[in-house]
KOLNU-616768 format. One record per residue: x, y, z of N, C-alpha, C, O, CB in turn; residue number from 1; residue in one letter. Coordinates in steps of 0.02 Angstrom, whole numbers, plus 32768, in hexadecimal, padded with zeros to 4 digits. Each point is the difference from the previous one (the first is absolute). Glycine has a CB too. Example, Ala and Ser with C-alpha at 12.3 -4.5 7.8 and 13.67 -1.06 7.14 Angstrom:
% KOLNU-616768
r n_x->8294 n_y->7EE4 n_z->8186 ca_x->7FD3 ca_y->803B ca_z->8000 c_x->802D c_y->803C c_z->8000 o_x->8034 o_y->7FFF o_z->8021 cb_x->7F6D cb_y->7FC6 cb_z->801D resi->1 resn->A;
r n_x->804D n_y->8070 n_z->7F9E ca_x->802A ca_y->803B ca_z->8003 c_x->7FD9 c_y->8037 c_z->8025 o_x->8019 o_y->8037 o_z->8008 cb_x->8022 cb_y->7FA9 cb_z->7F8C resi->2 resn->S;
% end
This chain:
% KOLNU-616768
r n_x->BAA8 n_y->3F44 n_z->3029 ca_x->800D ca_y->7FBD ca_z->7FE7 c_x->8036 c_y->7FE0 c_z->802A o_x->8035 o_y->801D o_z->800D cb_x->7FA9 cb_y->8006 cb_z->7F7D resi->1 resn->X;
r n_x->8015 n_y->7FA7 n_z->8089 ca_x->8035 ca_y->7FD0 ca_z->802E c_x->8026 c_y->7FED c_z->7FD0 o_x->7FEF o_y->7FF4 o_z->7FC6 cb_x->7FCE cb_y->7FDD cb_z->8095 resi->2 resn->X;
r n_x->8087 n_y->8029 n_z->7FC1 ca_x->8040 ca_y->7FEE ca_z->7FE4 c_x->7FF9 c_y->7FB3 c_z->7FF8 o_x->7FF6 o_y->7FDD o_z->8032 cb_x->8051 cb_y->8087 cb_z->8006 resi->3 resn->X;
r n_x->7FBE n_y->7F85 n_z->7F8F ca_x->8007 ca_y->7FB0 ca_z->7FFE c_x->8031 c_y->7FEE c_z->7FC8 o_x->801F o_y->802C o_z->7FE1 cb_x->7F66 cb_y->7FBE cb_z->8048 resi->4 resn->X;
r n_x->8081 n_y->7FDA n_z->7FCC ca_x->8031 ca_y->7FE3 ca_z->7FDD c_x->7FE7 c_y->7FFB c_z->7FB8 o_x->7FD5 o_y->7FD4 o_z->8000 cb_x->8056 cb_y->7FEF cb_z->8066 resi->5 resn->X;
r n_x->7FD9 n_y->8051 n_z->7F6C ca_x->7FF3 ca_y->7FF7 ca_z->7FA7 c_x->8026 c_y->7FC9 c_z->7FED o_x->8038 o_y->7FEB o_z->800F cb_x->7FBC cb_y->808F cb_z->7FCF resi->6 resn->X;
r n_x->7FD6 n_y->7F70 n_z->7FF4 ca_x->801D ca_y->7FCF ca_z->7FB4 c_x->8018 c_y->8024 c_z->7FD8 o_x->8034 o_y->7FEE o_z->7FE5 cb_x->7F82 cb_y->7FC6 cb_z->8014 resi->7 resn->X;
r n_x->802C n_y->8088 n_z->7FF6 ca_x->8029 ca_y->8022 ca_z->7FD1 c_x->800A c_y->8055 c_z->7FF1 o_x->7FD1 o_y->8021 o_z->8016 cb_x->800D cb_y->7F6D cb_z->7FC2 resi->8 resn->X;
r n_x->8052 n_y->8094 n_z->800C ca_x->7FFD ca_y->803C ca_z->8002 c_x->8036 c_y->801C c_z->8020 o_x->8015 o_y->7FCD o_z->801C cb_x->7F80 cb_y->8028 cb_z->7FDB resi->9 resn->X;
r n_x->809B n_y->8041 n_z->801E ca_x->802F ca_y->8002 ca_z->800C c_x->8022 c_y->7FF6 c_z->8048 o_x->8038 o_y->7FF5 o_z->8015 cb_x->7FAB cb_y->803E cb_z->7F89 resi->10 resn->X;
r n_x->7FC8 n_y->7FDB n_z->8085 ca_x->8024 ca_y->7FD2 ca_z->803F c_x->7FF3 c_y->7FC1 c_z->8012 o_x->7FF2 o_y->7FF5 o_z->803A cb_x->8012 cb_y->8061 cb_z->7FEE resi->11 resn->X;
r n_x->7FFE n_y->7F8C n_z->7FBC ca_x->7FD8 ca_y->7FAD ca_z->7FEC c_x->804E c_y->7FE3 c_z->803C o_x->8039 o_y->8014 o_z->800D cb_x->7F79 cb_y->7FE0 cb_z->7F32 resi->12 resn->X;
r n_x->801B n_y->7FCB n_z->80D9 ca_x->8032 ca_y->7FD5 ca_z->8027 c_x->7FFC c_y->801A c_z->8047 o_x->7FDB o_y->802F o_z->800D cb_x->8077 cb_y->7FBB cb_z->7F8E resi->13 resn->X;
r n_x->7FE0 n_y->7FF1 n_z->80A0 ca_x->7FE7 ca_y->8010 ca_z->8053 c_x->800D c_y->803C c_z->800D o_x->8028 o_y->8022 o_z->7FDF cb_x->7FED cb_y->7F7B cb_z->8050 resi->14 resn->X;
r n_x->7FCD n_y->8075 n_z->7FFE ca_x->8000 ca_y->8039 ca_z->801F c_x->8052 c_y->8004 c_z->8037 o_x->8016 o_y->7FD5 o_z->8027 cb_x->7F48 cb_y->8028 cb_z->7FCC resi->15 resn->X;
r n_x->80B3 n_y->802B n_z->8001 ca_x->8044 ca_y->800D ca_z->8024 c_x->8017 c_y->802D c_z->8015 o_x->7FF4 o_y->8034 o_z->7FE2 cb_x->801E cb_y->7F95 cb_z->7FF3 resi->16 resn->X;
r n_x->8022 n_y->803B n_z->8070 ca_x->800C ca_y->8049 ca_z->8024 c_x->803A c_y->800F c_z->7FE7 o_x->802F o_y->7FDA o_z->800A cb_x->7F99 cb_y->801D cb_z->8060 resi->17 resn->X;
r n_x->803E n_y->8032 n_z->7F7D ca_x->802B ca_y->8048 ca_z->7FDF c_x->8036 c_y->7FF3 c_z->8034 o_x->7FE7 o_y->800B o_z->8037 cb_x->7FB7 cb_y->8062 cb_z->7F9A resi->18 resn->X;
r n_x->80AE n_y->7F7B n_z->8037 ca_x->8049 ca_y->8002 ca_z->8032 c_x->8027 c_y->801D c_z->7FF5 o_x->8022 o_y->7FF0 o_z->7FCF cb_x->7FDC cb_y->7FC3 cb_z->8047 resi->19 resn->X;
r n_x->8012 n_y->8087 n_z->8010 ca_x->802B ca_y->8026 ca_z->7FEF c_x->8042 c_y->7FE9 c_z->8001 o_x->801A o_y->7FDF o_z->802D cb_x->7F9C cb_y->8067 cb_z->7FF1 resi->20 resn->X;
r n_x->8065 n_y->7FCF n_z->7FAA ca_x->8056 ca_y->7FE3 ca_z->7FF8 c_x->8033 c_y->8034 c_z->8037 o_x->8007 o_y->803B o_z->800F cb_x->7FE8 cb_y->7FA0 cb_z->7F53 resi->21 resn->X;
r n_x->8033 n_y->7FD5 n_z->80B2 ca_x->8040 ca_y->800F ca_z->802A c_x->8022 c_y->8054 c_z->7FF3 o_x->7FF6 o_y->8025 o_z->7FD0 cb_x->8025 cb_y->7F48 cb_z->8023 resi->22 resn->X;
r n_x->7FFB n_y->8099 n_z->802D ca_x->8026 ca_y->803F ca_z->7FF4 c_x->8057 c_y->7FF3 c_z->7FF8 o_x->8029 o_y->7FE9 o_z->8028 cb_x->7F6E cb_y->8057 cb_z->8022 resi->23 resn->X;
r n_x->8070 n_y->7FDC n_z->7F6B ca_x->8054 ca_y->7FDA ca_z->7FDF c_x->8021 c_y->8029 c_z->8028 o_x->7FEB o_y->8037 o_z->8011 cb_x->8013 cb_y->7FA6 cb_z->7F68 resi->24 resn->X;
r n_x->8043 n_y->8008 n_z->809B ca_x->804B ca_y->8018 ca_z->8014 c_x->8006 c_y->8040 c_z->7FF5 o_x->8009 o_y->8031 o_z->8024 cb_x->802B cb_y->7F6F cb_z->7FC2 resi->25 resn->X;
r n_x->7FC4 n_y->8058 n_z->7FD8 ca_x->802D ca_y->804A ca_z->7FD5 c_x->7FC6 c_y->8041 c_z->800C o_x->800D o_y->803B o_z->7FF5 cb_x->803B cb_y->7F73 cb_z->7F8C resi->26 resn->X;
r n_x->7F7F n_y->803B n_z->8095 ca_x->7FE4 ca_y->8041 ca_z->802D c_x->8018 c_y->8020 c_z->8033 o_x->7FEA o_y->8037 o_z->800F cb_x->7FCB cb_y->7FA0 cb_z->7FD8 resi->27 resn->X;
r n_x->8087 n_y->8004 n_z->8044 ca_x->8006 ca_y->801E ca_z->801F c_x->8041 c_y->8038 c_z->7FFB o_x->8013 o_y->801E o_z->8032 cb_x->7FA2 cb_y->7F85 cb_z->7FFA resi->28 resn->X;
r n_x->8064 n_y->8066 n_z->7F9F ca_x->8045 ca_y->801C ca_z->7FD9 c_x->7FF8 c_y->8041 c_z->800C o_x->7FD0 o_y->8022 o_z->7FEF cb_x->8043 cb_y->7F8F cb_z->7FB0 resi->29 resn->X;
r n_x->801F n_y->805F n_z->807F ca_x->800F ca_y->8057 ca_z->8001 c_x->7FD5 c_y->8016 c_z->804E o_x->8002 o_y->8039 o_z->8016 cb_x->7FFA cb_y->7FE4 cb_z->7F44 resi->30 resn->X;
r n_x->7FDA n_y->7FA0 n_z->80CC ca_x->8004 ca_y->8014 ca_z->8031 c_x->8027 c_y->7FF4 c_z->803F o_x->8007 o_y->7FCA o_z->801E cb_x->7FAA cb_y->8042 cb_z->7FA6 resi->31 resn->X;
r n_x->8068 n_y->802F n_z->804B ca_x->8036 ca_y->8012 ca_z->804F c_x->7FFA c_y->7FBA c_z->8040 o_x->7FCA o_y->7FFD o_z->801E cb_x->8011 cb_y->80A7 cb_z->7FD8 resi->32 resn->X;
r n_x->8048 n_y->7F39 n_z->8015 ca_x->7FF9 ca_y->7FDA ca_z->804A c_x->8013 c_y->8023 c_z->8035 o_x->8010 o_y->803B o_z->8001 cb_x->8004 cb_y->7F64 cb_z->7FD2 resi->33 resn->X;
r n_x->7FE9 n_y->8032 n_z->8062 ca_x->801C ca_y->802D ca_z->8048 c_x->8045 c_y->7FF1 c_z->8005 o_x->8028 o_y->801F o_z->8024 cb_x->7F6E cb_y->7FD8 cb_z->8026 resi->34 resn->X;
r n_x->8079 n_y->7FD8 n_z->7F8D ca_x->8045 ca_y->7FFC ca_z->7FF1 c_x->8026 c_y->8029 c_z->7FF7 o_x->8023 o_y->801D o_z->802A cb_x->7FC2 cb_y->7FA1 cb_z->7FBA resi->35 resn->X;
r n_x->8016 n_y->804B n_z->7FCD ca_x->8012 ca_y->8026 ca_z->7FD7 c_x->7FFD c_y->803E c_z->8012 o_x->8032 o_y->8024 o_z->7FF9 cb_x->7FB7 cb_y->7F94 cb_z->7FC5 resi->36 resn->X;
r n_x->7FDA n_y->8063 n_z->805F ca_x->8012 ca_y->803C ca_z->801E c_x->8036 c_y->8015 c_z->8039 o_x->8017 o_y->8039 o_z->7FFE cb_x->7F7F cb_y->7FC3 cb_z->7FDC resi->37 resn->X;
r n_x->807A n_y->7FDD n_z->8050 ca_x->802D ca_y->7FF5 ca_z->803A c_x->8040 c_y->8005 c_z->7FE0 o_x->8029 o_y->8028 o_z->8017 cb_x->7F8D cb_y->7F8D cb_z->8031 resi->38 resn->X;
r n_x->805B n_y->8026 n_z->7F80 ca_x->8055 ca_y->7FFE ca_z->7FCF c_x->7FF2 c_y->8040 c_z->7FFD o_x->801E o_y->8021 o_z->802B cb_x->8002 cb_y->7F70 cb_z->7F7F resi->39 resn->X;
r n_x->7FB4 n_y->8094 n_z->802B ca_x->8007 ca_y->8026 ca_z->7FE2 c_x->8022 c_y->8038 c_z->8047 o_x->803A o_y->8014 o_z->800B cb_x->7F62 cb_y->7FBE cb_z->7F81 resi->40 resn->X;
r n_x->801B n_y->803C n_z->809F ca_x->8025 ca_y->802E ca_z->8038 c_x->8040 c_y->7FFA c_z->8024 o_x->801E o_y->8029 o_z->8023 cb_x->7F7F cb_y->7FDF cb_z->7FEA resi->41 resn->X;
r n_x->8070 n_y->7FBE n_z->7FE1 ca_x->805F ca_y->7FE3 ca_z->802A c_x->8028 c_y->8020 c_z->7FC6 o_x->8026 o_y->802F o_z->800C cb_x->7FCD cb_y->7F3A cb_z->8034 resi->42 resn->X;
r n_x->8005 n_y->807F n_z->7F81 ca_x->8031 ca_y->8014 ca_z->7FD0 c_x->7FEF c_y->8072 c_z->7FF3 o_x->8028 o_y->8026 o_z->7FE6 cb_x->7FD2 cb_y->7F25 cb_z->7FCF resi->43 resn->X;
r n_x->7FD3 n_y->80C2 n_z->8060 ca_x->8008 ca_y->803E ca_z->7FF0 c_x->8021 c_y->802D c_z->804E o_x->8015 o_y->803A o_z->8008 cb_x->7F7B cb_y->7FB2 cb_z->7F8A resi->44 resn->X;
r n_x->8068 n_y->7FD6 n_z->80A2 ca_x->8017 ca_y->803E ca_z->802B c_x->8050 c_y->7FEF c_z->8011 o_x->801E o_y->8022 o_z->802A cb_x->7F5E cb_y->7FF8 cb_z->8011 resi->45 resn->X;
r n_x->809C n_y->7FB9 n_z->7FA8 ca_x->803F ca_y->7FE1 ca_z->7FFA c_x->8024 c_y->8031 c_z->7FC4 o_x->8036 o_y->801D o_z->8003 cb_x->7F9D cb_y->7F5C cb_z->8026 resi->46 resn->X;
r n_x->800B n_y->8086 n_z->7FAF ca_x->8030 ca_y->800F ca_z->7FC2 c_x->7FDA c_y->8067 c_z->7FE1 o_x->800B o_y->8028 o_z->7FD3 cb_x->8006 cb_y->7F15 cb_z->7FF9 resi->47 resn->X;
r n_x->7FCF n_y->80BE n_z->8060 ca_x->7FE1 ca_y->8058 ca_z->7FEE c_x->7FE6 c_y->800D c_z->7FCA o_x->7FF5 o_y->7FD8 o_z->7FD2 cb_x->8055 cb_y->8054 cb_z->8061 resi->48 resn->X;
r n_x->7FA8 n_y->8019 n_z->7FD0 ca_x->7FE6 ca_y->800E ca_z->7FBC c_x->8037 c_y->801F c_z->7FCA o_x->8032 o_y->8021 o_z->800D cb_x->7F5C cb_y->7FF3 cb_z->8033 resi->49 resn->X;
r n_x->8055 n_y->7FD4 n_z->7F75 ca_x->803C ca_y->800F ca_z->7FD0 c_x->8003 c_y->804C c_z->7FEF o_x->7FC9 o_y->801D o_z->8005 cb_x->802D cb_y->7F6D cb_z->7FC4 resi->50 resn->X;
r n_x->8052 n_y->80AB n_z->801D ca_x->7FE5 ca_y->8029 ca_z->7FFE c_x->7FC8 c_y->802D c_z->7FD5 o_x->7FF7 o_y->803B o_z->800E cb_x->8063 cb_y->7FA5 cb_z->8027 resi->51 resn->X;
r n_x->7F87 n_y->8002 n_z->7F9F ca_x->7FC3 ca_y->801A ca_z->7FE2 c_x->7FCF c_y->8018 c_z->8023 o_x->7FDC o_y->8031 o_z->7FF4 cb_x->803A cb_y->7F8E cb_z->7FC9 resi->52 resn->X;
r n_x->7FEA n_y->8004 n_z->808D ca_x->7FBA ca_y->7FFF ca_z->8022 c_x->8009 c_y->8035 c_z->802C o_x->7FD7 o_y->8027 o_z->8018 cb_x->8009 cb_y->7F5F cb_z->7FE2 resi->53 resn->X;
r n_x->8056 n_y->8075 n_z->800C ca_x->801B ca_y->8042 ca_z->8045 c_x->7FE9 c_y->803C c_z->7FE7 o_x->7FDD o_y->8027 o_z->8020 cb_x->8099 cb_y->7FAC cb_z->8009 resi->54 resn->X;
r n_x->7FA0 n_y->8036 n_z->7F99 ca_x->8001 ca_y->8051 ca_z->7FDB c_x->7FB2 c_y->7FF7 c_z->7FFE o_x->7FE4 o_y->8037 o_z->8003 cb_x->809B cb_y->7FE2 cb_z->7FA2 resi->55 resn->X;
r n_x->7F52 n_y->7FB1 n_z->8056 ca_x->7FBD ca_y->800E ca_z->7FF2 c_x->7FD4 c_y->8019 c_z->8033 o_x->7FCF o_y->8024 o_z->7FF4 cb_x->8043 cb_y->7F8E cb_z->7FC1 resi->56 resn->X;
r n_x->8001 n_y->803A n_z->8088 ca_x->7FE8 ca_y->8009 ca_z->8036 c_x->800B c_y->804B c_z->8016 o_x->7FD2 o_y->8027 o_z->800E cb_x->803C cb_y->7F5D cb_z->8005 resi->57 resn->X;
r n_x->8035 n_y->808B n_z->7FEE ca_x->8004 ca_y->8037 ca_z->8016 c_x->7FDD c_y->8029 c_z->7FC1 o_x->7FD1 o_y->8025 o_z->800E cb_x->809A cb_y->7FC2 cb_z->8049 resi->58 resn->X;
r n_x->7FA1 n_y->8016 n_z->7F7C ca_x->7FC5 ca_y->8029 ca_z->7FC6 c_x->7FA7 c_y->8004 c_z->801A o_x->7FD1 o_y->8027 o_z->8001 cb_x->8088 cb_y->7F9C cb_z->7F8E resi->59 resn->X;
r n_x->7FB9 n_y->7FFE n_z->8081 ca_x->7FA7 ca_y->8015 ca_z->802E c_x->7FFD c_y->8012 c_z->8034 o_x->7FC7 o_y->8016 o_z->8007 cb_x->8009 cb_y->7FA7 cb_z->7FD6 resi->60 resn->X;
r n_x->8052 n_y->8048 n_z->8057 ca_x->7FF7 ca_y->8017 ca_z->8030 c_x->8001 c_y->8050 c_z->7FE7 o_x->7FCF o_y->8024 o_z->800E cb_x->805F cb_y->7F70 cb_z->803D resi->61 resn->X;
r n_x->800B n_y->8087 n_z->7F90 ca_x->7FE9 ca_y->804A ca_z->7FE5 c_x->7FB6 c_y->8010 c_z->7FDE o_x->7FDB o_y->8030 o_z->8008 cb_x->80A3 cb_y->7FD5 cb_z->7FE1 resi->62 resn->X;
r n_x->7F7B n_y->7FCE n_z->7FF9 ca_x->7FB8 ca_y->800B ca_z->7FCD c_x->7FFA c_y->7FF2 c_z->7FC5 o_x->7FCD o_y->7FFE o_z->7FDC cb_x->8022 cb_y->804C cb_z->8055 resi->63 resn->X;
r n_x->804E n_y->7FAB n_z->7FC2 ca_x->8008 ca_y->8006 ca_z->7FA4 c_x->7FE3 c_y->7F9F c_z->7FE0 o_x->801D o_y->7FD0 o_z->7FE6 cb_x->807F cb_y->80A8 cb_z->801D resi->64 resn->X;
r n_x->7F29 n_y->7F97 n_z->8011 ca_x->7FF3 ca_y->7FAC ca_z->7FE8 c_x->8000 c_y->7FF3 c_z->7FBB o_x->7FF8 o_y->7FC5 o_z->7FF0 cb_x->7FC1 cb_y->802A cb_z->806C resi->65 resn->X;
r n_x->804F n_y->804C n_z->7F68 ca_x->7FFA ca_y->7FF7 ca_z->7FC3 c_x->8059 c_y->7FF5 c_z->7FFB o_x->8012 o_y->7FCA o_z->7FE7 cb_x->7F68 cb_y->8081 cb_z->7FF2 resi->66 resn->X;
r n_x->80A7 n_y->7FD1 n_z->8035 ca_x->8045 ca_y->7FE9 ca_z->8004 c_x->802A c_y->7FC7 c_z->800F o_x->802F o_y->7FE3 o_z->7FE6 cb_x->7FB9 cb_y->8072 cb_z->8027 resi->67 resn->X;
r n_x->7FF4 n_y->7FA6 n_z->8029 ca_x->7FF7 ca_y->7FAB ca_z->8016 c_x->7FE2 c_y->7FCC c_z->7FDE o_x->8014 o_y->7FC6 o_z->8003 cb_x->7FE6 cb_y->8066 cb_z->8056 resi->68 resn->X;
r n_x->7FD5 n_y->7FE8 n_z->7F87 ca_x->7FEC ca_y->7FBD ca_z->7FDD c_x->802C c_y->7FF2 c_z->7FB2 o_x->8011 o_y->7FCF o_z->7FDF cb_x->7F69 cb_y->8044 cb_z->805F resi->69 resn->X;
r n_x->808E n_y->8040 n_z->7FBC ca_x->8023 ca_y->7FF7 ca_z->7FC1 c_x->8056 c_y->7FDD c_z->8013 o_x->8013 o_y->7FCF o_z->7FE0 cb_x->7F98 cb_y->80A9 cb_z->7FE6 resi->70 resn->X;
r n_x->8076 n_y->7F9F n_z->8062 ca_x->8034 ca_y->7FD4 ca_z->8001 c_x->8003 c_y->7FB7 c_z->801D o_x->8038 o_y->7FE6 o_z->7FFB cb_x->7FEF cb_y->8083 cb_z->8004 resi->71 resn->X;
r n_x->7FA8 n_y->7F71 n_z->801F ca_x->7FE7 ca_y->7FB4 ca_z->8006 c_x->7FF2 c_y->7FF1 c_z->7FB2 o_x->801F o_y->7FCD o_z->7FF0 cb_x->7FA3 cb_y->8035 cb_z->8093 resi->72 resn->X;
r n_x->801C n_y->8018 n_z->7F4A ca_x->7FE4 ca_y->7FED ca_z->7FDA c_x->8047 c_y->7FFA c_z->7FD4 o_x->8005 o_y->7FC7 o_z->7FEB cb_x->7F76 cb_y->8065 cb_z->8030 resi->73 resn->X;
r n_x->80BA n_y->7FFC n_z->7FD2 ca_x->8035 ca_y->7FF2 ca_z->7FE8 c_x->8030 c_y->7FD6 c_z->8021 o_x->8024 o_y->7FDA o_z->7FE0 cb_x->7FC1 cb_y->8081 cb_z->7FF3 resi->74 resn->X;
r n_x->801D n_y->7FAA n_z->8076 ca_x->8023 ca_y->7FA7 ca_z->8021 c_x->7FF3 c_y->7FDA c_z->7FF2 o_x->802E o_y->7FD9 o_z->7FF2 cb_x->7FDD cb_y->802D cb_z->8053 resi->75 resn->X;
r n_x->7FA2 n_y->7FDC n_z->7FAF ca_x->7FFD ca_y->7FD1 ca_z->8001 c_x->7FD8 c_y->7FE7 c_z->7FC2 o_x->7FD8 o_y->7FD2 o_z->8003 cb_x->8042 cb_y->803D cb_z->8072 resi->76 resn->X;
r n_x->7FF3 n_y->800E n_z->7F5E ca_x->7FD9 ca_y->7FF3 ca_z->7FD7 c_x->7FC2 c_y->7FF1 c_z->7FEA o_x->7FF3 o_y->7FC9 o_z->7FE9 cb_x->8059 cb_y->8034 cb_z->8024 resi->77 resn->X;
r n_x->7F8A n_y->8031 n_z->7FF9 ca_x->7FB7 ca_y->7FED ca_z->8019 c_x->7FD2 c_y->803D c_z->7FC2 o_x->7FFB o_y->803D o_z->7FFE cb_x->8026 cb_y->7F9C cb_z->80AE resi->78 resn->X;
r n_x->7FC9 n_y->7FF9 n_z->7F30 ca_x->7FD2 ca_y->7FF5 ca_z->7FBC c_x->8012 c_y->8062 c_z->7FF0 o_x->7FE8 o_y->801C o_z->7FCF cb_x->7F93 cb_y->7F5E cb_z->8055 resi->79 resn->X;
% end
């Protein structure tokens, strides 16, 4: 059946193409720029790592990644 225009029924009235809506601002939230990434690498190689992260690292470099996650998870508070 060819697509045409109805008098009545629920697709009643002209035939019309489906436009996809703009894409809002706030989609783009929580994602990283090239900016932002650049501060970030200036301010971390300026100001180092804190010592939590230090003790975490070297915890992984030994192996102990359950130790490690468990003391991140009490720094930083994480669920």
């Amino acid at each position: 059946m060819a697509k045409e225009s109805l008098a009545v029924g629920l697709k009643k009235g002209y035939l019309v193409e489906k436009r996809a809506p703009r894409a809002k601002p706030s989609h783009r939230k929580g994602v990283t720029t090239k900016r932002v990434m650049t501060v970030r690498a200036v301010v971390r190689e300026v100001a180092g790592y804190a010592p939590y992260e230090r003790r975490t690292m070297e915890l992984l470099k030994v192996g102990h990644e359950k130790r490690a996650m468990r003391l991140v998870k009490k720094r930083v508070r994480i669920l």
